[in-house]
PDB file with one MODEL, atoms N, CA, C and O in Angstrom:
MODEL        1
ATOM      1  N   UNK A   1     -16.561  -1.895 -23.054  1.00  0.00           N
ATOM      2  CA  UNK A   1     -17.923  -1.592 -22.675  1.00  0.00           C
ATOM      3  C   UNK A   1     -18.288  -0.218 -23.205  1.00  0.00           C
ATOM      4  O   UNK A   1     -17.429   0.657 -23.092  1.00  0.00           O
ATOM      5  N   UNK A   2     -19.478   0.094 -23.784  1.00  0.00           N
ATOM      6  CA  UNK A   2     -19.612   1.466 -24.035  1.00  0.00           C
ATOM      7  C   UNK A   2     -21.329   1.530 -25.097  1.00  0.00           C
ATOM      8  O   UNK A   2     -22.157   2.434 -25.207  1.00  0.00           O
ATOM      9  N   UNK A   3     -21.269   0.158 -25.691  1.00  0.00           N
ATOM     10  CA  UNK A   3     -22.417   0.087 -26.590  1.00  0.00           C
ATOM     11  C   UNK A   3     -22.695   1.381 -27.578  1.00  0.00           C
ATOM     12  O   UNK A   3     -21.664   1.985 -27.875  1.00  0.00           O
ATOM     13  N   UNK A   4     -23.797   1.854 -28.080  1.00  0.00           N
ATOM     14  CA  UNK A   4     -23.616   2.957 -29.137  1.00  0.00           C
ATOM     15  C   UNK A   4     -22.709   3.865 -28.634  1.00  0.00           C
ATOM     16  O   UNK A   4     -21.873   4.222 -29.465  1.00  0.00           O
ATOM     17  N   UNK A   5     -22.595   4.423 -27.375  1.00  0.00           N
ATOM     18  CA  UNK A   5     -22.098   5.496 -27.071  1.00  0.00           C
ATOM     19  C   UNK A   5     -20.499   5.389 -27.244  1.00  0.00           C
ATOM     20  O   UNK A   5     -19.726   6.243 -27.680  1.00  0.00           O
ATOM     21  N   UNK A   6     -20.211   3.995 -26.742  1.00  0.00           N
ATOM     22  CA  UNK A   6     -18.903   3.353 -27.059  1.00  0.00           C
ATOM     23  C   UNK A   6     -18.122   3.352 -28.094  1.00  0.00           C
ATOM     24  O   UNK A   6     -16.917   3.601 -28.120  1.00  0.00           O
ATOM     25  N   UNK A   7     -19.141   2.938 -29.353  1.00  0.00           N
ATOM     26  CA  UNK A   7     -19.104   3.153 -30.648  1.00  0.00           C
ATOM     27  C   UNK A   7     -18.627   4.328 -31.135  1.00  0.00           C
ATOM     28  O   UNK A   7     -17.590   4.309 -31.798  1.00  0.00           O
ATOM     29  N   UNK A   8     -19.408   5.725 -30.847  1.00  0.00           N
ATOM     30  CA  UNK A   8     -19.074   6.842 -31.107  1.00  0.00           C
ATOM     31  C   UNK A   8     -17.899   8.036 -30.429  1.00  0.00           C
ATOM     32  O   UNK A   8     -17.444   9.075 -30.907  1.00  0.00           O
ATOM     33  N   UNK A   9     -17.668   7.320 -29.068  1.00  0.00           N
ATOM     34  CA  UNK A   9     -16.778   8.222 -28.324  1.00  0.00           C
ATOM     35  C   UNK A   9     -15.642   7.644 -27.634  1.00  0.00           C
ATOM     36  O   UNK A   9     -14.715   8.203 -27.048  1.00  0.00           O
ATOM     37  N   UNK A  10     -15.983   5.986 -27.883  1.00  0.00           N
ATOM     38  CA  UNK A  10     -14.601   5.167 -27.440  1.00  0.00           C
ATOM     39  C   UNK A  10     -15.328   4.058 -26.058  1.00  0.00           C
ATOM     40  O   UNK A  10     -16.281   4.253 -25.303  1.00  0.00           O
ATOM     41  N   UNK A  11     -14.583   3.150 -26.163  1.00  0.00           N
ATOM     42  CA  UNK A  11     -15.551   2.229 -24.963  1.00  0.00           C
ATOM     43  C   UNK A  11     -14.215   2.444 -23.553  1.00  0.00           C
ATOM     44  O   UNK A  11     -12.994   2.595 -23.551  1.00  0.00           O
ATOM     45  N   UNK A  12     -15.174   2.357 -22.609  1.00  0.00           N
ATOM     46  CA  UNK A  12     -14.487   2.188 -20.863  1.00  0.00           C
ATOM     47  C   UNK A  12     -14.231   0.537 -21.105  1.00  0.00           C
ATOM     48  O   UNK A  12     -15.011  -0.351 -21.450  1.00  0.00           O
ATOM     49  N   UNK A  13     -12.749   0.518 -20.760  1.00  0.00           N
ATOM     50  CA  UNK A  13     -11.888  -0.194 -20.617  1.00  0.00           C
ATOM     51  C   UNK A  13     -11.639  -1.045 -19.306  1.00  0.00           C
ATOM     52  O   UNK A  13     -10.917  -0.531 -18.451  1.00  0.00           O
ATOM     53  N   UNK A  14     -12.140  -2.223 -19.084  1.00  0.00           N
ATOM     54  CA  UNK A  14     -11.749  -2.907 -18.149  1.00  0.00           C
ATOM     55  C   UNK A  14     -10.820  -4.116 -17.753  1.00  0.00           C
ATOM     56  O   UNK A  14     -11.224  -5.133 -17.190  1.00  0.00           O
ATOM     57  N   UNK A  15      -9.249  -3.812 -18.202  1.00  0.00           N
ATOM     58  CA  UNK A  15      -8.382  -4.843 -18.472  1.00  0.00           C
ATOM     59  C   UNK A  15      -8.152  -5.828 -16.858  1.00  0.00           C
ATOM     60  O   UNK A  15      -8.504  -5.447 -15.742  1.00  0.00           O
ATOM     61  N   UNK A  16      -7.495  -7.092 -17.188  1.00  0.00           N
ATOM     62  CA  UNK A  16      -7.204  -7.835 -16.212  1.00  0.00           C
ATOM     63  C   UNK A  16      -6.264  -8.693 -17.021  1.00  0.00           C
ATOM     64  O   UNK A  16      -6.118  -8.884 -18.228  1.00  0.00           O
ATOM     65  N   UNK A  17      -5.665  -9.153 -15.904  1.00  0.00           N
ATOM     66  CA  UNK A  17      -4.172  -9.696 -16.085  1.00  0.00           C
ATOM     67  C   UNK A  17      -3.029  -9.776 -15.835  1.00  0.00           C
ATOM     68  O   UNK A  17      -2.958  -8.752 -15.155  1.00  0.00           O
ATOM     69  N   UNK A  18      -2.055 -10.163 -15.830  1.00  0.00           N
ATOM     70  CA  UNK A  18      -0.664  -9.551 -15.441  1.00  0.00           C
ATOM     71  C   UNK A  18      -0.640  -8.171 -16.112  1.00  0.00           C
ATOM     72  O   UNK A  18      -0.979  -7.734 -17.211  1.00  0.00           O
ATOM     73  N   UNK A  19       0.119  -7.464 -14.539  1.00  0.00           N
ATOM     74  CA  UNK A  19       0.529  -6.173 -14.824  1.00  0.00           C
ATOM     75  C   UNK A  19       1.381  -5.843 -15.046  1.00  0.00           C
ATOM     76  O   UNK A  19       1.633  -4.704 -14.653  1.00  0.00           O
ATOM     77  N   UNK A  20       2.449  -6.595 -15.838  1.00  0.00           N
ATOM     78  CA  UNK A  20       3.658  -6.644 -16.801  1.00  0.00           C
ATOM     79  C   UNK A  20       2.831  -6.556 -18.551  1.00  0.00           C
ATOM     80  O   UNK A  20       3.215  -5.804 -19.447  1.00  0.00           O
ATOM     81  N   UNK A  21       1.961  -7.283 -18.625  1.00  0.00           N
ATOM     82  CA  UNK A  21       1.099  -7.190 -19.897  1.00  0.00           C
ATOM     83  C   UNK A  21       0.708  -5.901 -20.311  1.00  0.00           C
ATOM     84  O   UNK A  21       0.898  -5.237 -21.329  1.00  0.00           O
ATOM     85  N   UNK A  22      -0.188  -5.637 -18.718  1.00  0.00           N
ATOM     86  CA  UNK A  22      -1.194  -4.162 -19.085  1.00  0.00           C
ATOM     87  C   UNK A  22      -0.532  -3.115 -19.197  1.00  0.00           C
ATOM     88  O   UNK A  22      -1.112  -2.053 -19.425  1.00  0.00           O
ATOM     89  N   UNK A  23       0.862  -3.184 -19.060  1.00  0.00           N
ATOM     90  CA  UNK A  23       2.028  -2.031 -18.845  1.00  0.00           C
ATOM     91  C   UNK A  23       2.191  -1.815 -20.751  1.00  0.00           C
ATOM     92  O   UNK A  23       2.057  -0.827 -21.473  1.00  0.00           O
ATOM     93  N   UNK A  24       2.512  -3.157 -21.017  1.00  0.00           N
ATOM     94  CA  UNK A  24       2.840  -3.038 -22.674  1.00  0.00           C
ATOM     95  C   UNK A  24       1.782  -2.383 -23.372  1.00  0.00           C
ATOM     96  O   UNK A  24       2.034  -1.967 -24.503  1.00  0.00           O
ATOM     97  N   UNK A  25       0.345  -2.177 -22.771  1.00  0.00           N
ATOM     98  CA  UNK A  25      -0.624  -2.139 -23.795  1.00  0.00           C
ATOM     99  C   UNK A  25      -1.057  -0.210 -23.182  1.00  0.00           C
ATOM    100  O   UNK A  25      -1.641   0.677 -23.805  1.00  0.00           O
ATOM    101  N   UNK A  26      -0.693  -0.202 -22.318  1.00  0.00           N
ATOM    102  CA  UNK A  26      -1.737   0.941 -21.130  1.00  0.00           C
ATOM    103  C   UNK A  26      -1.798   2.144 -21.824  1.00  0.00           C
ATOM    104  O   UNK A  26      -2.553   2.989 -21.342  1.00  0.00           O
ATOM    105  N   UNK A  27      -1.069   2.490 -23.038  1.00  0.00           N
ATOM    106  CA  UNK A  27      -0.854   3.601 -23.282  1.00  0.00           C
ATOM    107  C   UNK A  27      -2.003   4.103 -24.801  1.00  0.00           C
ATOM    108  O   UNK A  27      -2.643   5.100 -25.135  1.00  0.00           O
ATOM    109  N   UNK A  28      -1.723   2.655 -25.374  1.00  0.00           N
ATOM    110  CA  UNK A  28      -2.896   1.877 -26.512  1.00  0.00           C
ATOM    111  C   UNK A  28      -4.239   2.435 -26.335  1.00  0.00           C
ATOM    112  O   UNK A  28      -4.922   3.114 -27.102  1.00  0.00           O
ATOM    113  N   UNK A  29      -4.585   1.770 -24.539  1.00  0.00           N
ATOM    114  CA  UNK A  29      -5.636   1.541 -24.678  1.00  0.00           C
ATOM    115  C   UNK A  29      -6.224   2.955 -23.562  1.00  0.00           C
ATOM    116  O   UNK A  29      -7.317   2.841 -23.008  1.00  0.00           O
ATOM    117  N   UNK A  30      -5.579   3.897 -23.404  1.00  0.00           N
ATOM    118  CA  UNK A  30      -5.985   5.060 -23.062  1.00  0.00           C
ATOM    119  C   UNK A  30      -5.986   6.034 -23.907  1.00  0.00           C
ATOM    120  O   UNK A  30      -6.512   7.122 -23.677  1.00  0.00           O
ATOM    121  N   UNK A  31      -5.080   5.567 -25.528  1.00  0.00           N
ATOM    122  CA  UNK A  31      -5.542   6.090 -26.719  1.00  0.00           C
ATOM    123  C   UNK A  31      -6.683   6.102 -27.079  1.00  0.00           C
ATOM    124  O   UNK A  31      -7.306   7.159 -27.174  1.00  0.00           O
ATOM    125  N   UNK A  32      -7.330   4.649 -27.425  1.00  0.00           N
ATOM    126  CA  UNK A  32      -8.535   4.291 -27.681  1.00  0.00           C
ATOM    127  C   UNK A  32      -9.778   4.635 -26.943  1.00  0.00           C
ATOM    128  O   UNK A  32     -10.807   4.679 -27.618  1.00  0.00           O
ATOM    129  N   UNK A  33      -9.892   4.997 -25.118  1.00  0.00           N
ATOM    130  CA  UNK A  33     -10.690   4.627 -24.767  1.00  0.00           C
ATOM    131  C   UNK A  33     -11.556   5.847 -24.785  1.00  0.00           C
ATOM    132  O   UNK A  33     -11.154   6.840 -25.392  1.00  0.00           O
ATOM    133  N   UNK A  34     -13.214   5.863 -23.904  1.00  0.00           N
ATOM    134  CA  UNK A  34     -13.670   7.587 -23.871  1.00  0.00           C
ATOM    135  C   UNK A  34     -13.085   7.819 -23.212  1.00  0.00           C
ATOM    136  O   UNK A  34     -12.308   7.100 -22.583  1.00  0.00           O
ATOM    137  N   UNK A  35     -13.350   9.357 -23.116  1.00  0.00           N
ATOM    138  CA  UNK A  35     -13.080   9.946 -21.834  1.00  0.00           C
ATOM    139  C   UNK A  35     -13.803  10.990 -20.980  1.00  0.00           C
ATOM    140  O   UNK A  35     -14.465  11.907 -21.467  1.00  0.00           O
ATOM    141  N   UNK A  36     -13.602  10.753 -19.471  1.00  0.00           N
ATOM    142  CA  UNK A  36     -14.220  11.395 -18.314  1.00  0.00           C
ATOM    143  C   UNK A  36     -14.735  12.828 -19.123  1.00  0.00           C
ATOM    144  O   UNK A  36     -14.582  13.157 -20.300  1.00  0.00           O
ATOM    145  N   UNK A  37     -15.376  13.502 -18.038  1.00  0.00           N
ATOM    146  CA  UNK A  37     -15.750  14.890 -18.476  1.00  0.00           C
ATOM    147  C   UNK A  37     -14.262  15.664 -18.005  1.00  0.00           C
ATOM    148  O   UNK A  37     -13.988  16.692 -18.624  1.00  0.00           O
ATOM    149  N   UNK A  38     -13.511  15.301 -17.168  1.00  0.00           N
ATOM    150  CA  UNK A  38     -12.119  15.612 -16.901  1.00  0.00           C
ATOM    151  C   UNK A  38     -11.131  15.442 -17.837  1.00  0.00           C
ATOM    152  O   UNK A  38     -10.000  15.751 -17.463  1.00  0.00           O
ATOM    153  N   UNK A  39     -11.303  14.891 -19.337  1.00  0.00           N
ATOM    154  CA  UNK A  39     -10.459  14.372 -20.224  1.00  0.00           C
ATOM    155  C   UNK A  39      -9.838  13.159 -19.542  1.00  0.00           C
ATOM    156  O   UNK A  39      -9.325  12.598 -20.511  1.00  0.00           O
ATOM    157  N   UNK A  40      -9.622  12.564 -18.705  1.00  0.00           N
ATOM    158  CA  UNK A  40      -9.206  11.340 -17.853  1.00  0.00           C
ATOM    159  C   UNK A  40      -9.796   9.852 -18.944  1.00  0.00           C
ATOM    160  O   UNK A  40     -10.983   9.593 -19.141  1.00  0.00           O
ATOM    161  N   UNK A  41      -8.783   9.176 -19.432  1.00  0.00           N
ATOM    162  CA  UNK A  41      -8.906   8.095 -20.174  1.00  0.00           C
ATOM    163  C   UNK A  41     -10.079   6.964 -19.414  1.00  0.00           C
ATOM    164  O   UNK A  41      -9.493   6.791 -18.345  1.00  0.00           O
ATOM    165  N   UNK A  42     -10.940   6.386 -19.351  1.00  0.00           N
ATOM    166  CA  UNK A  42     -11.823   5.624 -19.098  1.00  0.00           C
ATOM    167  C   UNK A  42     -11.286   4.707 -19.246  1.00  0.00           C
ATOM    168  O   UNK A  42     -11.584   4.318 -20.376  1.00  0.00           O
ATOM    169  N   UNK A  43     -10.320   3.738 -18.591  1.00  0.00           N
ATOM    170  CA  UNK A  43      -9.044   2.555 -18.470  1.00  0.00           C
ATOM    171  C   UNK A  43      -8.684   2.658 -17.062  1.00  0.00           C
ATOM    172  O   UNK A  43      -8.517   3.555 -16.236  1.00  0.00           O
ATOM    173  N   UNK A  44      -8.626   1.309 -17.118  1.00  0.00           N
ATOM    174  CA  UNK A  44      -8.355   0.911 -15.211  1.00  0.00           C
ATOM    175  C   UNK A  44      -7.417  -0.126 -15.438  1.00  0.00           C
ATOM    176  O   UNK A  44      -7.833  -0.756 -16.410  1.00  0.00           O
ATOM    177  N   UNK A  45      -6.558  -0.524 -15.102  1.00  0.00           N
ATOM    178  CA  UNK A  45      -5.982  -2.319 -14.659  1.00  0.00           C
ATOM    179  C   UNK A  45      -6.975  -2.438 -13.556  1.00  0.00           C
ATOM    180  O   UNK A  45      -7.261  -1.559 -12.743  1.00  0.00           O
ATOM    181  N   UNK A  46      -7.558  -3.882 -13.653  1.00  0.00           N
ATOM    182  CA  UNK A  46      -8.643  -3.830 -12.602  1.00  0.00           C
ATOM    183  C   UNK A  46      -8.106  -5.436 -12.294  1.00  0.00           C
ATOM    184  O   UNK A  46      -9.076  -6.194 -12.308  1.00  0.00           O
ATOM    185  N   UNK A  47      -6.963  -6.065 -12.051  1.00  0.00           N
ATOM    186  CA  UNK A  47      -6.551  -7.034 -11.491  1.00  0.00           C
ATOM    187  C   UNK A  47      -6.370  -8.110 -12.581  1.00  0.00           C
ATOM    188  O   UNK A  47      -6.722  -8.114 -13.761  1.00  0.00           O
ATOM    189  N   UNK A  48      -5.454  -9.389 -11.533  1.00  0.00           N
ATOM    190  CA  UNK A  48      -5.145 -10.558 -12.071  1.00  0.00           C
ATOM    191  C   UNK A  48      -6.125 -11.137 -12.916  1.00  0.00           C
ATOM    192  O   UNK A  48      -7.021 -10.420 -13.362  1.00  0.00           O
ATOM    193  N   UNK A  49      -6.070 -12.333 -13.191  1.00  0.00           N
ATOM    194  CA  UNK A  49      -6.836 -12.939 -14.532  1.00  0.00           C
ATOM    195  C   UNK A  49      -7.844 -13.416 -14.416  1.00  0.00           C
ATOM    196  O   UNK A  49      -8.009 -14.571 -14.023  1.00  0.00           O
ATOM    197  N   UNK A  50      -8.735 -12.634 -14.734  1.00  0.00           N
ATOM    198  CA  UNK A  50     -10.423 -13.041 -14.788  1.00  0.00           C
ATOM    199  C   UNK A  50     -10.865 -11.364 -14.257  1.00  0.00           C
ATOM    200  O   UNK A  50     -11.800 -10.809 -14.834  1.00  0.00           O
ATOM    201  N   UNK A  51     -10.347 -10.867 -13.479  1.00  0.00           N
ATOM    202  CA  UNK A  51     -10.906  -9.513 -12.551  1.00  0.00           C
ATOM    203  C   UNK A  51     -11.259  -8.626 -13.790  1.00  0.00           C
ATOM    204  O   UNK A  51     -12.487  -8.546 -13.814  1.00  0.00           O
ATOM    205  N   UNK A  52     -10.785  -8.017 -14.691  1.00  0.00           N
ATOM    206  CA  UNK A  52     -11.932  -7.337 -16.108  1.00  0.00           C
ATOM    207  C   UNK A  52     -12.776  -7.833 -16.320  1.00  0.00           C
ATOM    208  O   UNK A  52     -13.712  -7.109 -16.660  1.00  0.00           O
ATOM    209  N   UNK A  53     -12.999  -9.112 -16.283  1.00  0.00           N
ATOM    210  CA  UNK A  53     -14.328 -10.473 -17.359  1.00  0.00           C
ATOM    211  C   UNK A  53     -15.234  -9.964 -15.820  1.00  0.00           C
ATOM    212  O   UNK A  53     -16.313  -9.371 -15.809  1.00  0.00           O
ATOM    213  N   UNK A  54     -14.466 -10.378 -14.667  1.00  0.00           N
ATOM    214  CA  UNK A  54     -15.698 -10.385 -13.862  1.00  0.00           C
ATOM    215  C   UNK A  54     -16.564  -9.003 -13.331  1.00  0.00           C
ATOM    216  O   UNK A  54     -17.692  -9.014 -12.839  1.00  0.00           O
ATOM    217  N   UNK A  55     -15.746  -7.886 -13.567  1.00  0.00           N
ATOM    218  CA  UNK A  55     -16.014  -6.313 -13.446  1.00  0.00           C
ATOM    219  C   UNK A  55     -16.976  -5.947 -14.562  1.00  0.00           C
ATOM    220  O   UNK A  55     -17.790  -5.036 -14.408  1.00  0.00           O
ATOM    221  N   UNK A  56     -16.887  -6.677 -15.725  1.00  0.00           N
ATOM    222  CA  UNK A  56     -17.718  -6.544 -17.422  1.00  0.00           C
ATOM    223  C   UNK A  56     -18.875  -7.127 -16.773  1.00  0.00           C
ATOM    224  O   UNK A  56     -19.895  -6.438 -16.820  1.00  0.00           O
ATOM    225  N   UNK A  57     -18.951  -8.323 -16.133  1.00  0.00           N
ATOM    226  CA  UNK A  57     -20.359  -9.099 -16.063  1.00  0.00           C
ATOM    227  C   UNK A  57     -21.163  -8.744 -14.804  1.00  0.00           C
ATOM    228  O   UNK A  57     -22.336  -9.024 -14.558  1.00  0.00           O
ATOM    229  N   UNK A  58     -20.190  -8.001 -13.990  1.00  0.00           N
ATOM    230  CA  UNK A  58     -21.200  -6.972 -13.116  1.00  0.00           C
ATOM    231  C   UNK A  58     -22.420  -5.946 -13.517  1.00  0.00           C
ATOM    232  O   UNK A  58     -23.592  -5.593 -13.385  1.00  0.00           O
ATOM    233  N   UNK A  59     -21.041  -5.763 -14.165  1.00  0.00           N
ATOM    234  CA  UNK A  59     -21.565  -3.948 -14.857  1.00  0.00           C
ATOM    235  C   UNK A  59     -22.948  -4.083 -15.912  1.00  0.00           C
ATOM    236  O   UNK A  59     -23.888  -3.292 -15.984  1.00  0.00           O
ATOM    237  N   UNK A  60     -22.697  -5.595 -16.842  1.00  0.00           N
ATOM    238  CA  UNK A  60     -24.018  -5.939 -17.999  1.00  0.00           C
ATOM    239  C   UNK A  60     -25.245  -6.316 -17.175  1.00  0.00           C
ATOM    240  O   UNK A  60     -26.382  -5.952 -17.478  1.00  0.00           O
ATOM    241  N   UNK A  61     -24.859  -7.289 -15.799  1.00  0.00           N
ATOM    242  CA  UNK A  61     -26.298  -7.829 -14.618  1.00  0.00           C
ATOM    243  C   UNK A  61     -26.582  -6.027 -14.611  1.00  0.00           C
ATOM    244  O   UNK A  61     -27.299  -5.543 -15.487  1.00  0.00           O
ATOM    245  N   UNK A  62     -25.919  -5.112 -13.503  1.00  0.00           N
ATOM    246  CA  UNK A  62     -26.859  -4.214 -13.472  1.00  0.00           C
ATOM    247  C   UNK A  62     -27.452  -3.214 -14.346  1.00  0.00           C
ATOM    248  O   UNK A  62     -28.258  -2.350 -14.001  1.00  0.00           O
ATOM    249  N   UNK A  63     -26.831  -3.471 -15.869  1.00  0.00           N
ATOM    250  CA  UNK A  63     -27.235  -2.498 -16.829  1.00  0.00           C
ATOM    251  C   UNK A  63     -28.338  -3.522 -17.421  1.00  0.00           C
ATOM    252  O   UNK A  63     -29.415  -3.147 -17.884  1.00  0.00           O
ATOM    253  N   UNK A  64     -27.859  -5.045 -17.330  1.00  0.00           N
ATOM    254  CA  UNK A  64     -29.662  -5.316 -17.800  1.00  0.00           C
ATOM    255  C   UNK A  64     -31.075  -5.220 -16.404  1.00  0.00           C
ATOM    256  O   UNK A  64     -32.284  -4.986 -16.395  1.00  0.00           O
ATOM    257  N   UNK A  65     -30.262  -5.479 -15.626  1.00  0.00           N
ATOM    258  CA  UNK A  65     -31.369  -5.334 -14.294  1.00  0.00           C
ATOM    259  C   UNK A  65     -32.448  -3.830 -14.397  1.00  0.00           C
ATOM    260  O   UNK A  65     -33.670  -3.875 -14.260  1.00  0.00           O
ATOM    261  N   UNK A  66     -31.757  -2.743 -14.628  1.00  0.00           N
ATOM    262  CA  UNK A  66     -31.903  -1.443 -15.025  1.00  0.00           C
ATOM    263  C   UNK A  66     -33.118  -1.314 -16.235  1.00  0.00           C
ATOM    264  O   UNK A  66     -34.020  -0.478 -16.285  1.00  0.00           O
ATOM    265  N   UNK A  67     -32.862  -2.298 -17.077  1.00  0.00           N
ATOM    266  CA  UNK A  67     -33.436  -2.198 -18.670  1.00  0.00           C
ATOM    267  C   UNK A  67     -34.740  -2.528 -18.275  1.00  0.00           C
ATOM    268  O   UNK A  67     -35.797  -1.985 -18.595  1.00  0.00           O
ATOM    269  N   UNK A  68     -34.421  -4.008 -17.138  1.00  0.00           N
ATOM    270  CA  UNK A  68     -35.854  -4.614 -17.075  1.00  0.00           C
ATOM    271  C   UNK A  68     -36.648  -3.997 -16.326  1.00  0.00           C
ATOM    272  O   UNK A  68     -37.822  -4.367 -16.295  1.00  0.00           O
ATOM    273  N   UNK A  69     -36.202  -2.881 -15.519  1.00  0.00           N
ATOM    274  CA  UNK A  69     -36.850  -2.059 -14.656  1.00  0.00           C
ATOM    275  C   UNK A  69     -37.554  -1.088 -15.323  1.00  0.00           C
ATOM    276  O   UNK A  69     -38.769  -1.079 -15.123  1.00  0.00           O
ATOM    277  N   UNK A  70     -37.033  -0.167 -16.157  1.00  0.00           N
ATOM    278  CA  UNK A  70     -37.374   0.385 -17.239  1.00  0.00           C
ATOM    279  C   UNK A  70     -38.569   0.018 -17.573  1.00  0.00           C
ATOM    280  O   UNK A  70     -39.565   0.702 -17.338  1.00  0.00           O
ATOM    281  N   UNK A  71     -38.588  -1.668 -18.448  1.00  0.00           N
ATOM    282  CA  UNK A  71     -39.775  -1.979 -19.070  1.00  0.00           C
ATOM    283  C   UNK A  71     -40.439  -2.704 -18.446  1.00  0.00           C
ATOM    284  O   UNK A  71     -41.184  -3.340 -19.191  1.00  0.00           O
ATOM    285  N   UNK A  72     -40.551  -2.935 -17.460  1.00  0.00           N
ATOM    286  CA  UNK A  72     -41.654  -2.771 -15.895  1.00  0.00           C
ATOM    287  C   UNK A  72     -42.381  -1.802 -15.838  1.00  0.00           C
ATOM    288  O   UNK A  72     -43.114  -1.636 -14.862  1.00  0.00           O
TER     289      UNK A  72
ENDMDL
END
């Protein structure tokens, strides 16, 4: 997740899955990701399988809910 800003400074990371998986990757993807104004990697394990997909499709409802408010 991160869109242009993502693009330019690294996208926030919302993995799910086994946490034997996210262990192999965690280090990857706190390489890759932005980061906080704390330098703090923008990467979570955010649960078993589906819990990232469903944390992503939160986050797009209220960032488009937001947009349409905007152009209201």
């Amino acid at each position: 997740s991160g869109g242009e800003e993502g693009a330019l400074r690294g996208p926030a990371i919302m993995p799910g899955g086994q946490k034997e998986a996210y262990a192999l990757v965690e280090d990857i993807f706190k390489k890759i990701a932005a980061k906080a104004y704390d330098s703090v990697p923008c990467v979570s394990y955010i649960g078993p399988d589906g819990a990232g997909h469903f944390v992503k499709m939160v986050h797009n409802g209220i960032e488009y809910g937001d947009m349409q408010l905007i152009g209201n």
